[in-house]
FIKEKOL-572193 format. One record per residue (C-alpha): x, y, z; residue in one letter. Coordinates in nm, 4 decimals, always signed. Example, Ala and Ser with C-alpha at 12.3 -4.5 7.8 and 13.67 -1.06 7.14 Angstrom:
NUFI         xx         yy         zz   code
NUFI    +1.2300    -0.4500    +0.7800      A
NUFI    +1.3670    -0.1060    +0.7140      S
END
This chain:
NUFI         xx         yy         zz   code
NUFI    +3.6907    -2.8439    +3.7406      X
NUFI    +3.4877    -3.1215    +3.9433      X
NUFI    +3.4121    -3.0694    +4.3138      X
NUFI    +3.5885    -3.3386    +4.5260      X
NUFI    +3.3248    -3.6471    +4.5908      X
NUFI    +3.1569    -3.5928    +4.9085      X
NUFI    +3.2509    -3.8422    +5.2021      X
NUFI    +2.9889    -4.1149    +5.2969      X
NUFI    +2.9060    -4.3498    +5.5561      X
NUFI    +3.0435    -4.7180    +5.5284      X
NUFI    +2.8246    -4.9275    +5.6847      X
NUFI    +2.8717    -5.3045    +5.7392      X
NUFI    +2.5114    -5.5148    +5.8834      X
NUFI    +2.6319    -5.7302    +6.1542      X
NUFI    +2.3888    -6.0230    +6.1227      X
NUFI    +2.3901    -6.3475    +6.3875      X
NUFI    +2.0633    -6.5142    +6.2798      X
NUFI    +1.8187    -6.4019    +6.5428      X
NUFI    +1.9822    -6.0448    +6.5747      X
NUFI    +2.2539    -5.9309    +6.8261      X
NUFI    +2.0081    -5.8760    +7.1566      X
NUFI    +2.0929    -6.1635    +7.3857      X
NUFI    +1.7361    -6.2396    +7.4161      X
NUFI    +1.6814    -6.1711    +7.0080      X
NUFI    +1.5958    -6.5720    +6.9441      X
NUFI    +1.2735    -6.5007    +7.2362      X
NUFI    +1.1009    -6.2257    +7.0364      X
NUFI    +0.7468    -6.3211    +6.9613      X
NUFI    +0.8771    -6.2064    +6.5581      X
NUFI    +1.2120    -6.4046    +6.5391      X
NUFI    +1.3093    -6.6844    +6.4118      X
NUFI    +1.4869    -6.8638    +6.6621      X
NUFI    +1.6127    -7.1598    +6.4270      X
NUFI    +1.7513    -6.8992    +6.1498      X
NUFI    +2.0955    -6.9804    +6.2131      X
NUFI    +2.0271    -7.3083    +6.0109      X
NUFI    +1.8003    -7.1647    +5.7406      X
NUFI    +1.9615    -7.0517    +5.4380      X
NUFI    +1.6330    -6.9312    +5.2898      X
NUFI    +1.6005    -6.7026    +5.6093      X
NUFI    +1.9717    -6.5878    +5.5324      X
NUFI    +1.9021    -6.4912    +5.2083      X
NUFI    +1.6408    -6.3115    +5.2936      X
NUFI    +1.8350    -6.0732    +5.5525      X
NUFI    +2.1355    -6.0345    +5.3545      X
NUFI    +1.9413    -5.9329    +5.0365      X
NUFI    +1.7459    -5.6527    +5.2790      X
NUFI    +2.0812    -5.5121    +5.3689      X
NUFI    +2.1619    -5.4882    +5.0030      X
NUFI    +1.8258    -5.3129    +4.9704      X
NUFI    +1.9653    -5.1042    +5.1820      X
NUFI    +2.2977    -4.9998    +5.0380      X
NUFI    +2.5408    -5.1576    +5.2900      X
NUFI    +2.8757    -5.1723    +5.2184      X
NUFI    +2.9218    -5.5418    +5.3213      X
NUFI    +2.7374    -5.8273    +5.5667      X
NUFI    +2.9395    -5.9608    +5.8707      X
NUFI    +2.9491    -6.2869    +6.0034      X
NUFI    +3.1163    -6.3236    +6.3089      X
NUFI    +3.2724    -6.6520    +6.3799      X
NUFI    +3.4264    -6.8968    +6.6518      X
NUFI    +3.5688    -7.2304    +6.6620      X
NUFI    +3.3356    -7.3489    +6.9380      X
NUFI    +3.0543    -7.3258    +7.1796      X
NUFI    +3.1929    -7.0009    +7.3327      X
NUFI    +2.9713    -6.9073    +7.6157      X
NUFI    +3.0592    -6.9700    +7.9371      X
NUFI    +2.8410    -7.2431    +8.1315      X
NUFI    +2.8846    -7.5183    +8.4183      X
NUFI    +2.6322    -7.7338    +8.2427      X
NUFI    +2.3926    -7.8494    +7.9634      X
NUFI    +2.1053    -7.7281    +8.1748      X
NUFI    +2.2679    -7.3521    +8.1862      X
NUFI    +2.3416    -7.3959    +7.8435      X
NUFI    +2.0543    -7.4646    +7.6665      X
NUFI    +1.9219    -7.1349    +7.7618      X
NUFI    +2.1277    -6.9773    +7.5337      X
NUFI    +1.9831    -6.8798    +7.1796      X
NUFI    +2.2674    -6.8832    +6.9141      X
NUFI    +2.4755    -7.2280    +6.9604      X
NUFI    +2.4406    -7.3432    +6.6075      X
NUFI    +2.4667    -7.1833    +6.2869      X
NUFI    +2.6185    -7.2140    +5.9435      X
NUFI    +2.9958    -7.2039    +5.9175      X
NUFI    +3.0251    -6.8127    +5.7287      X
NUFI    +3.2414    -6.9482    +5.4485      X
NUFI    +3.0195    -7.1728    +5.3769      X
NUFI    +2.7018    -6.9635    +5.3823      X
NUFI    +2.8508    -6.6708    +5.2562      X
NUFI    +2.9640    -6.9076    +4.9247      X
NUFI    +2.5922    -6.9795    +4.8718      X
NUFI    +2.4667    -6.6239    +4.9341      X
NUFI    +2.7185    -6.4890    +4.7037      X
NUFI    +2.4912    -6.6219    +4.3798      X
NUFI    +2.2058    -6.4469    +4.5191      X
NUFI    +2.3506    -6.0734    +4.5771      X
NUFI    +2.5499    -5.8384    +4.3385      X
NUFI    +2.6693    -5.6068    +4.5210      X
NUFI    +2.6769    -5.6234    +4.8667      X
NUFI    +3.0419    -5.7054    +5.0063      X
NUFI    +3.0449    -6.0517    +5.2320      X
NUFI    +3.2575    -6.0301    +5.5165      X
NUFI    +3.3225    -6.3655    +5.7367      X
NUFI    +3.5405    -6.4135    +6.0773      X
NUFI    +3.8754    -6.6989    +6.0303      X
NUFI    +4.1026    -6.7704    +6.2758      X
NUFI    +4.4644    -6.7156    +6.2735      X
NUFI    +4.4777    -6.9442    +6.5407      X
NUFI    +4.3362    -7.2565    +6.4894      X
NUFI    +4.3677    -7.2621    +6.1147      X
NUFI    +4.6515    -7.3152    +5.8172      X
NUFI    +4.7439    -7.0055    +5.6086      X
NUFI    +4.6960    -7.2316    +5.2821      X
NUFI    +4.3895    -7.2919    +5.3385      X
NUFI    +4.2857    -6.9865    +5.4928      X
NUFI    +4.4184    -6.7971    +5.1823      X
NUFI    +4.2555    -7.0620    +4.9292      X
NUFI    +3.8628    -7.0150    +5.1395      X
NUFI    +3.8474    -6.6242    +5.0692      X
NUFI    +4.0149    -6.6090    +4.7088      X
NUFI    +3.7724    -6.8979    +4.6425      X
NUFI    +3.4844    -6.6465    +4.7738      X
NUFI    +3.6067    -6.3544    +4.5907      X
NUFI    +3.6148    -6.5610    +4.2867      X
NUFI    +3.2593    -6.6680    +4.3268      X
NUFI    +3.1294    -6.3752    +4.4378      X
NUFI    +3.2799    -6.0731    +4.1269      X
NUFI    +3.5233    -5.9755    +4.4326      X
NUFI    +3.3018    -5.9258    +4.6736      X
NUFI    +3.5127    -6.0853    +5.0489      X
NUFI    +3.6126    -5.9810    +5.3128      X
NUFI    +3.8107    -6.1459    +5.5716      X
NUFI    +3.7822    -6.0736    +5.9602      X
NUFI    +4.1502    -6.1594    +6.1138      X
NUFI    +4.0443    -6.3044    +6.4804      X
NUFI    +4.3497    -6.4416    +6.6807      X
NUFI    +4.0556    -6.6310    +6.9063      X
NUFI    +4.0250    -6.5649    +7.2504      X
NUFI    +3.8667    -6.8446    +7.4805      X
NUFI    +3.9682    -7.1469    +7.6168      X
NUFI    +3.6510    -7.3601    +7.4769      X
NUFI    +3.8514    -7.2931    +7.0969      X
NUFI    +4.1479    -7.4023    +7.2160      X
NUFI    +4.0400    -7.7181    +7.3677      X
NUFI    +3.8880    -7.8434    +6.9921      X
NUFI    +4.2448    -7.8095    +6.8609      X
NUFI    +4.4605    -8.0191    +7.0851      X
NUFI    +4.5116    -7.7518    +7.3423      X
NUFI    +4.4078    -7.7441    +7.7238      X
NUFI    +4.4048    -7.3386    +7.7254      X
NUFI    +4.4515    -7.0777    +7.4417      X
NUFI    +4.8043    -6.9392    +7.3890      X
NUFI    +4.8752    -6.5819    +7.5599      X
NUFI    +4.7716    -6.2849    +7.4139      X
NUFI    +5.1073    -6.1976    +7.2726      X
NUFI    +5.1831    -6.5037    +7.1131      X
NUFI    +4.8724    -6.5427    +6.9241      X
NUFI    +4.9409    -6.1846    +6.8083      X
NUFI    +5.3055    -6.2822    +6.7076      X
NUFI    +5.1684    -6.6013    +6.5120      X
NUFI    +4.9126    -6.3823    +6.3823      X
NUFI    +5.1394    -6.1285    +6.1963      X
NUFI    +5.3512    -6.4349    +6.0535      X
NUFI    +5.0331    -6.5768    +5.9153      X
NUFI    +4.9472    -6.2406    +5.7362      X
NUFI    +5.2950    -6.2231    +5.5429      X
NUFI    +5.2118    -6.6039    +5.4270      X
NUFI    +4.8242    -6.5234    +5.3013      X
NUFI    +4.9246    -6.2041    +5.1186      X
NUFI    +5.2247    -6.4047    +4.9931      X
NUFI    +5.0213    -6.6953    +4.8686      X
NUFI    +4.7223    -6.4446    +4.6823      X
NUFI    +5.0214    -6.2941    +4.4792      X
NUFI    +5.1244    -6.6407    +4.3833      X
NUFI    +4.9811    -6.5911    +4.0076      X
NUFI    +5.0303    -6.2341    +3.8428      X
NUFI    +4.7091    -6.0917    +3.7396      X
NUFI    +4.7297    -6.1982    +3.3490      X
NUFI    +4.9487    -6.5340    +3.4245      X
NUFI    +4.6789    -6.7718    +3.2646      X
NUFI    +4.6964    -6.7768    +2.9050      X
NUFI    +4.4772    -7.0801    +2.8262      X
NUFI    +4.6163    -7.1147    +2.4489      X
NUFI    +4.5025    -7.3862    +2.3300      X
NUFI    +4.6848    -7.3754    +2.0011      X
NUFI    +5.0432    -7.3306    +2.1814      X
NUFI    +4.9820    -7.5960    +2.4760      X
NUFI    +5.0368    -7.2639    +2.7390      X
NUFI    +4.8165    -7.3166    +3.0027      X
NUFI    +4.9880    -7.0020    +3.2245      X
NUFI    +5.2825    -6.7865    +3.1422      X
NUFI    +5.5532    -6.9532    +3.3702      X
NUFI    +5.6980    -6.5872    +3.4068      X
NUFI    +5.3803    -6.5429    +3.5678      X
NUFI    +5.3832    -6.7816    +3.8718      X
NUFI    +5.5995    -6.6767    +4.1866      X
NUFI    +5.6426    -6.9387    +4.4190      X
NUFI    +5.6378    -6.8330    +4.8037      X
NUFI    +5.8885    -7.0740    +4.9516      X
NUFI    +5.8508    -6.9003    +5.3450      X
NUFI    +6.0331    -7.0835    +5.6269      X
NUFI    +5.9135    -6.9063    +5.9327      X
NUFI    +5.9070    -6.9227    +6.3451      X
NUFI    +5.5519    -7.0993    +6.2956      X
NUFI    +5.4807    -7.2039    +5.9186      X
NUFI    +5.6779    -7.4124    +5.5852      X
NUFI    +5.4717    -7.3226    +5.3124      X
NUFI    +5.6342    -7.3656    +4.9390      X
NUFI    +5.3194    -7.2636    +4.7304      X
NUFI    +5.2272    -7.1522    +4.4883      X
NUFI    +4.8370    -7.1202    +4.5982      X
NUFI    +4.5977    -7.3683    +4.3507      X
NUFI    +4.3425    -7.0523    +4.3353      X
NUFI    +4.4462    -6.7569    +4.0458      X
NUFI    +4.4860    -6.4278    +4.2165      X
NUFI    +4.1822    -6.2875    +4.3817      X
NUFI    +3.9722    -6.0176    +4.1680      X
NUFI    +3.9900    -5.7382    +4.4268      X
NUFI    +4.3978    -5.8533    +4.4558      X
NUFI    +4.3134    -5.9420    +4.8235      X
NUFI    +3.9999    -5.9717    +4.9748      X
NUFI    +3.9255    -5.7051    +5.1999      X
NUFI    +4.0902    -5.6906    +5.5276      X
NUFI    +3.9094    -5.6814    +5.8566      X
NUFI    +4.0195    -5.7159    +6.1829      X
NUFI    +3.8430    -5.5565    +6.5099      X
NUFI    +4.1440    -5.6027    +6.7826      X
NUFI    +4.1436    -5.2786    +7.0235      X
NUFI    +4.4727    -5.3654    +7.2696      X
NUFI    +4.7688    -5.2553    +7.1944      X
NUFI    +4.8929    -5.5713    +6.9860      X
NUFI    +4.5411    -5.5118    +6.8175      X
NUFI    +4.5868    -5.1467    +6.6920      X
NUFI    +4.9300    -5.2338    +6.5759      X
NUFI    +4.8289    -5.5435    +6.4142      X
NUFI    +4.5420    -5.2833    +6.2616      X
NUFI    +4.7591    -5.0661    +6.1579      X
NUFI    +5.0006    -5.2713    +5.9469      X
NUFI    +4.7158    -5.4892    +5.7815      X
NUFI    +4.3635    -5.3427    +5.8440      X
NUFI    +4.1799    -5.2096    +5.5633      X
NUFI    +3.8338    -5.1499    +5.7679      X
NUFI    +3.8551    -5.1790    +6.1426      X
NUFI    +3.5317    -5.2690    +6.3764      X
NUFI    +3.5722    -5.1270    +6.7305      X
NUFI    +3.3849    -5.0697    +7.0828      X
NUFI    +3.3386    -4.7711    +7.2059      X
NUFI    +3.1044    -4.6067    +7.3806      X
NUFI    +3.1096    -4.1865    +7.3981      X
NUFI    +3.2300    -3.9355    +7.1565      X
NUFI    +3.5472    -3.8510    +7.3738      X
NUFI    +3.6714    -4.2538    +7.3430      X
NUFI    +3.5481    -4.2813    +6.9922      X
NUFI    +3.7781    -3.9540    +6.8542      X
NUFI    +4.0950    -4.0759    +7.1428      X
NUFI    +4.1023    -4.4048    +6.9102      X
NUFI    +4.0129    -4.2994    +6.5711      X
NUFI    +4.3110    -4.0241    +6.5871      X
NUFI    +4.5230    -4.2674    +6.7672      X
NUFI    +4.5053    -4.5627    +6.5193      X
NUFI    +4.4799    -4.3467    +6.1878      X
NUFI    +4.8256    -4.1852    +6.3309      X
NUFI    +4.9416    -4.5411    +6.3721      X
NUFI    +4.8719    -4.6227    +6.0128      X
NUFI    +5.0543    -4.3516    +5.9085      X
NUFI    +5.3700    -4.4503    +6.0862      X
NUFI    +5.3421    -4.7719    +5.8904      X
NUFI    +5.3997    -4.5898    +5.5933      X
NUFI    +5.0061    -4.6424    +5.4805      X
NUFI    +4.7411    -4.3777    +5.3926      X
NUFI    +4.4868    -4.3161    +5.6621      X
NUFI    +4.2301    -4.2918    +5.4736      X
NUFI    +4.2657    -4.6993    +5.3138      X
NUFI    +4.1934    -4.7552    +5.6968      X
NUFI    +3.8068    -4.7242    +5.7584      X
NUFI    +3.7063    -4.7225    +6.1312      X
NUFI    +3.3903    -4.8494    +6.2131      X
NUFI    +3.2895    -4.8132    +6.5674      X
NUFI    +2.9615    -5.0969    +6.6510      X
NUFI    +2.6699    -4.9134    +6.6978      X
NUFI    +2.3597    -5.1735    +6.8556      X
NUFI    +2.0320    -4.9731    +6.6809      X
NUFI    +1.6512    -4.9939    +6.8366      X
NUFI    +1.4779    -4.7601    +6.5863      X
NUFI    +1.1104    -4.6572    +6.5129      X
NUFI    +0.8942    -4.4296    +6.4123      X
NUFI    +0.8043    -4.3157    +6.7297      X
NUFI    +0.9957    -4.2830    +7.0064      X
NUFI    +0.7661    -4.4334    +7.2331      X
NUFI    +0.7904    -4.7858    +6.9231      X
NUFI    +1.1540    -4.7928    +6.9965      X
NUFI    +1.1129    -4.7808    +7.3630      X
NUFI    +0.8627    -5.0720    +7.3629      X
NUFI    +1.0505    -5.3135    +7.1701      X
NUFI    +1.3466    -5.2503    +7.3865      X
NUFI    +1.1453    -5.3487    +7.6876      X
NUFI    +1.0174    -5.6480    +7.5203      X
NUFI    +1.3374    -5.7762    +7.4685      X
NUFI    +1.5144    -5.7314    +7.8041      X
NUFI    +1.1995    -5.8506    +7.9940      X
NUFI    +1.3222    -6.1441    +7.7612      X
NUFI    +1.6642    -6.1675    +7.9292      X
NUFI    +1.7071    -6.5074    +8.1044      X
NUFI    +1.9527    -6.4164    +8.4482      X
NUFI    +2.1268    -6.6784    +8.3737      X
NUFI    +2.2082    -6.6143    +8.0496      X
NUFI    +2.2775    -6.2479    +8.0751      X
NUFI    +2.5427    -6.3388    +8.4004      X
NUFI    +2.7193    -6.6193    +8.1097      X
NUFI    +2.6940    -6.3785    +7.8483      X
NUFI    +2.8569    -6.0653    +8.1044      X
NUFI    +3.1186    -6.3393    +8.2029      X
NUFI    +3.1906    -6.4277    +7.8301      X
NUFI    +3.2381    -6.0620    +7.7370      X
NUFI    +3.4938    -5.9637    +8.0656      X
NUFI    +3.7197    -6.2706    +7.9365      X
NUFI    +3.5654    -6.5620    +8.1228      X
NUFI    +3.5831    -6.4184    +8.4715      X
NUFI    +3.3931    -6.5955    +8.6796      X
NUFI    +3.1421    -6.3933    +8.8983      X
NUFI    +2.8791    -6.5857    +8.9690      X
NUFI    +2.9441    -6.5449    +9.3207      X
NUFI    +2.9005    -6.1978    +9.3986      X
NUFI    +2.5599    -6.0473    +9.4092      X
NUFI    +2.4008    -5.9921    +9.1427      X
NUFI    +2.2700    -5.6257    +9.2938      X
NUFI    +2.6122    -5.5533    +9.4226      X
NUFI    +2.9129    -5.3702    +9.2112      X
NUFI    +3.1548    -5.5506    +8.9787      X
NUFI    +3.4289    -5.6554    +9.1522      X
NUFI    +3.7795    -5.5850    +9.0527      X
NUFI    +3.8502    -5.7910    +8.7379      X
NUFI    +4.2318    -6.0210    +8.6860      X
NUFI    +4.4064    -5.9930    +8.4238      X
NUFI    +4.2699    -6.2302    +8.1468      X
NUFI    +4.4040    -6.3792    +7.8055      X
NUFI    +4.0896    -6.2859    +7.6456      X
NUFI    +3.9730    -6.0059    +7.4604      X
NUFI    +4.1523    -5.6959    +7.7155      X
NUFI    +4.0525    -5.4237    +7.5265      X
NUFI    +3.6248    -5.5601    +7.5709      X
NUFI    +3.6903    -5.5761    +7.9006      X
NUFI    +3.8061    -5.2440    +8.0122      X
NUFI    +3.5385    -5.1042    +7.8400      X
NUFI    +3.2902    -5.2965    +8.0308      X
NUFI    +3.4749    -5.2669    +8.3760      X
NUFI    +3.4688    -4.8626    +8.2744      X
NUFI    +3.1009    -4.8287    +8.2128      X
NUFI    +3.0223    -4.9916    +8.5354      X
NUFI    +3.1866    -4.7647    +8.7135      X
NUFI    +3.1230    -4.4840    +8.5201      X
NUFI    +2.7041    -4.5682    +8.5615      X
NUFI    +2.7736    -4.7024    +8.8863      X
NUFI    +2.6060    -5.0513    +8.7567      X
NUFI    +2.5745    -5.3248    +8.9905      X
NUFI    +2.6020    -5.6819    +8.7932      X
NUFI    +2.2452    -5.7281    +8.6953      X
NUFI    +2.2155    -5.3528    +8.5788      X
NUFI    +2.5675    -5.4224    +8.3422      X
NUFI    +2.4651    -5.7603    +8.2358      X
NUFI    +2.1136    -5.6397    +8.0942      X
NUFI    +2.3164    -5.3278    +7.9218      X
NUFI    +2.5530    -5.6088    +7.8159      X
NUFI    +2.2489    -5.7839    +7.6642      X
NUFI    +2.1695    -5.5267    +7.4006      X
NUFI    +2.5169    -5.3867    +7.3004      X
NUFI    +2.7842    -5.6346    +7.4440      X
NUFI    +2.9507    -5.2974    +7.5448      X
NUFI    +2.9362    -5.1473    +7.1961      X
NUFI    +2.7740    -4.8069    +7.1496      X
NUFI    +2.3664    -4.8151    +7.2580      X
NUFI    +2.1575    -4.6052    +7.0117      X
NUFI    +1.7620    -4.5472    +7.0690      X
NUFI    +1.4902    -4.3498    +6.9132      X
NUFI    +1.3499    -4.2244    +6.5984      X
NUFI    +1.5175    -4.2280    +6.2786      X
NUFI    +1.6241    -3.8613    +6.3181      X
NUFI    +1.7620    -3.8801    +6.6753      X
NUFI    +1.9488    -4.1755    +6.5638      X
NUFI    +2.0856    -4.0035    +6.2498      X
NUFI    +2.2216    -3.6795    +6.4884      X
NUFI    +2.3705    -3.9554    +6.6657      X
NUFI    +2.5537    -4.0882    +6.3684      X
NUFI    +2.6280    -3.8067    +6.1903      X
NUFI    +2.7752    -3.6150    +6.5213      X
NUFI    +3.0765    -3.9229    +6.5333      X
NUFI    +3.1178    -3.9153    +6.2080      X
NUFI    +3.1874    -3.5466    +6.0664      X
NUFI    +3.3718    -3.4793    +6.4273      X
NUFI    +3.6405    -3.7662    +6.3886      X
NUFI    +3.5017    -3.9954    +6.5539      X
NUFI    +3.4258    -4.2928    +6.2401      X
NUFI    +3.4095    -4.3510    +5.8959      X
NUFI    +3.0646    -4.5117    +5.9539      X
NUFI    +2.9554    -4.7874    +6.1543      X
NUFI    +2.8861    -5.1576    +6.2157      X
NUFI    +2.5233    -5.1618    +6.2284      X
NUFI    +2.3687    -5.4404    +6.4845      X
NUFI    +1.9985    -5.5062    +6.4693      X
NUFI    +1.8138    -5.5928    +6.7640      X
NUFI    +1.6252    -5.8871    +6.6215      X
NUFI    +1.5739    -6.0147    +6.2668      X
NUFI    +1.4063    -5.9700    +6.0874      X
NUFI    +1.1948    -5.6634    +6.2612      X
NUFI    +1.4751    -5.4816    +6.3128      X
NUFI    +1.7069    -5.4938    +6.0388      X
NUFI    +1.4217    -5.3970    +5.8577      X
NUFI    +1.3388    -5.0990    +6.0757      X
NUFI    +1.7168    -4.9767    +5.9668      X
NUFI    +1.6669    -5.0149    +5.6536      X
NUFI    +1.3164    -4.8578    +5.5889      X
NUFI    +1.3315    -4.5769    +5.8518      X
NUFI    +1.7164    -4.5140    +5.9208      X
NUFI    +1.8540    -4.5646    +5.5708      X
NUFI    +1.6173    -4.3342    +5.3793      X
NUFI    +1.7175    -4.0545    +5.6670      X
NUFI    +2.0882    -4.0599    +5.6001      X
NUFI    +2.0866    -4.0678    +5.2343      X
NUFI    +1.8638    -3.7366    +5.2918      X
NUFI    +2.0908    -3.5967    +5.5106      X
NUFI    +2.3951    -3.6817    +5.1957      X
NUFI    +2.5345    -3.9265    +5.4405      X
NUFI    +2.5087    -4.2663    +5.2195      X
NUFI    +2.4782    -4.4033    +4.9096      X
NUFI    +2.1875    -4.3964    +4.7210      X
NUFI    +2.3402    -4.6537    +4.4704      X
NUFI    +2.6724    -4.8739    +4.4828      X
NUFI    +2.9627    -4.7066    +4.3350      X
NUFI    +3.1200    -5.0219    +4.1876      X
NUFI    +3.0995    -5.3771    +4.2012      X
NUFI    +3.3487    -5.4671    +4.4367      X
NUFI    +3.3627    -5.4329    +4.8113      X
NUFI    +3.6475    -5.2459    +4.7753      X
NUFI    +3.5247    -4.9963    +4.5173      X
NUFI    +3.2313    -4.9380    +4.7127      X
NUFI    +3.4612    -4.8935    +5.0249      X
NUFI    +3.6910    -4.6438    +4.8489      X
NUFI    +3.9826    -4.9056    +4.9400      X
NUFI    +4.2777    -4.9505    +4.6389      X
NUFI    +4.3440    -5.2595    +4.4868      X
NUFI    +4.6713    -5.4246    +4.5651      X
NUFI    +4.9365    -5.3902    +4.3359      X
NUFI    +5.0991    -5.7326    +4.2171      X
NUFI    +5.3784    -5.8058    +4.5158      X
NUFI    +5.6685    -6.0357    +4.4361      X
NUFI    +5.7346    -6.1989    +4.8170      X
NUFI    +6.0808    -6.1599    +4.9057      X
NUFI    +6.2995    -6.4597    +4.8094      X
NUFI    +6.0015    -6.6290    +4.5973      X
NUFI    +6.0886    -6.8595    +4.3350      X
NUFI    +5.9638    -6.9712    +3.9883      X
END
């Protein structure tokens, strides 16, 4: 009789070029032009592979998001321009084997077509290796590239959202998984019992099909999605296959992880083809004292007025440039932006008792996600505590800077979980979702398709 394989740690390397410190692009070791260097790409992504990550993650917006008054106040930001992920990730794909690549698409300023034809493109090139990170979008500056003054209400994109997942799922099981034939002697290019045309007529989209891309390797590509409101964590629950999420103590962390895998269930899925992985910002070194200092050297690096657009951008575009900056955060409106990010923020404030600059330079490092500091043993506890006690599957790893501290990870922290039996030592399979324990998708004939 074999004992039952012991659970690991999923991790996913959340990688914006200069790392995920507001002030990353400033360190005396980045590379502030990265975002445009596929070389430097590479380079990252084939570290975290090094390091036995589950996937990369590219996060993803249809716009200059931050909030500014002016081209003065915005050129003191450090990440305006960088590949589009679909793109890059295409080109990466030929130069990694295993790792799973993960980008961020809209389901609000895109078509399912050719939303659905981008990733089973990708997991064609890359041995079904994508992932797709469901964003409904959540600023004004996105909406106003796409014909819109402001962005639709939090509901609505939601409602669109869910219409635009039955059409993608529809269009990847277009072509059964042996349709093509390619006989040459017979003249059968496909098996015509093979193709299932989609033919939805919906409250937002007419799409006949079939899809012009065979179906994807892994079935679908990986779902992602990292909504936390209400509408999020059911959207989750129906679709999600790994979830990213902000929170910030143990308590939170096993509230929502119990809460959503419960939901999952009530959607008639298994909990465990739902992986939860909380975002975890990581200064690690060999010393204590080495991850200390590099902290400090990036928020002495924090521009104010940066840090106040960046606070803004994360509380849903409130504007609060006009209370001081040493006095509390005021009482925050209601806001069509990302609600869940917000409470979270407006909670640790109060919960510190931060005034605006003190939340705005803890903003800087995590963007309210879960702060972790210290050698690669204290950081392990850390880790392991959340995730034998219920807390995550694992975690959405953001580096400081690149590439100091993605290395860091995966030279000092790596090495201490595999010790501990916490992660891989080697890939499992050669698909994201092998490696992510995740089935494959089993051939689904949309309702009312047609041949």
């Amino acid at each position: 009789m074999t004992s039952p394989q012991r659970r690991m740690m999923k991790l996913g390397a959340f990688l914006p070029a200069p790392g995920h410190h507001i002030a990353a692009w400033r360190h005396p070791e980045a590379r502030p032009d990265g975002g445009l260097d596929f070389d430097y790409y590479r380079s990252l992504v084939q570290t975290a592979e090094r390091g036995k990550f589950d996937m990369v993650f590219l996060s993803d917006g249809a716009g200059v998001r931050t909030k500014y008054k002016d081209a003065d106040e915005l050129s003191r930001q450090g990440r305006m321009v960088h590949f589009e992920p679909l793109t890059l990730l295409s080109a990466l794909a030929v130069h990694t084997t295993h790792i799973g690549l993960t980008a961020t698409s809209s389901t609000t300023y895109n078509e399912p077509f050719t939303v659905a034809r981008q990733f089973a493109s990708l997991d064609h090139l890359s041995g079904g290796r994508s992932g797709w990170n469901v964003v409904t979008s959540a600023t004004d500056a996105e909406a106003r590239n796409y014909n819109l003054d402001q962005q639709p209400e939090h509901a609505a994109r939601y409602h669109r959202a869910r219409e635009f997942m039955e059409v993608v799922t529809g269009l990847w099981d277009s072509w059964e998984d042996d349709a093509f034939l390619y006989d040459k002697e017979s003249g059968r290019y496909f098996d015509p019992e093979k193709l299932h045309i989609l033919g939805h007529r919906g409250e937002h989209f007419s799409v006949r099909g079939p899809l012009n891309v065979a179906r994807p390797p892994q079935g679908y590509p990986v779902i992602v999605q990292a909504g936390s409101s209400p509408d999020g964590q059911d959207f989750a629950a129906r679709w999600a296959e790994v979830v990213f999420t902000v929170q910030q103590t143990l308590d939170q962390a096993q509230v929502y992880y119990r809460g959503l895998k419960k939901q999952v269930a009530d959607h008639g899925r298994d909990p465990d083809d739902v992986k939860i992985l909380p975002g975890a910002f990581i200064v690690v070194g060999r010393t204590l004292a080495e991850a200390e200092d590099r902290y400090a050297t990036l928020q002495a690096l924090v521009d104010p007025v940066v840090g106040l657009g960046m606070l803004s951008y994360q509380l849903g575009m409130v504007d609060i440039s006009g209370y001081p900056l040493d006095g509390p955060l005021p009482e925050l409106p209601a806001t069509e932006g990302s609600t869940s990010k917000q409470q979270m923020i407006y909670e640790q404030a109060r919960r510190q008792g931060l005034t605006i600059r003190e939340l705005y330079l803890s903003v800087a490092a995590g963007r309210g996600h879960r702060f972790l500091l210290g050698t690669p043993e204290t950081v392990a506890d850390q880790m392991e505590e959340w995730f034998t006690d219920e807390a995550a599957d694992g975690f959405n790893i953001m580096p400081d800077y690149h590439p100091g501290g993605l290395d860091a990870i995966v030279d000092l922290l790596v090495p201490e979980l595999q010790r501990r039996g916490l992660m891989r030592t080697e890939y499992e399979g050669t698909t994201l979702r092998a490696n992510l324990g995740l089935p494959r998708p089993d051939f689904r004939t949309a309702a009312g398709a047609t041949r």
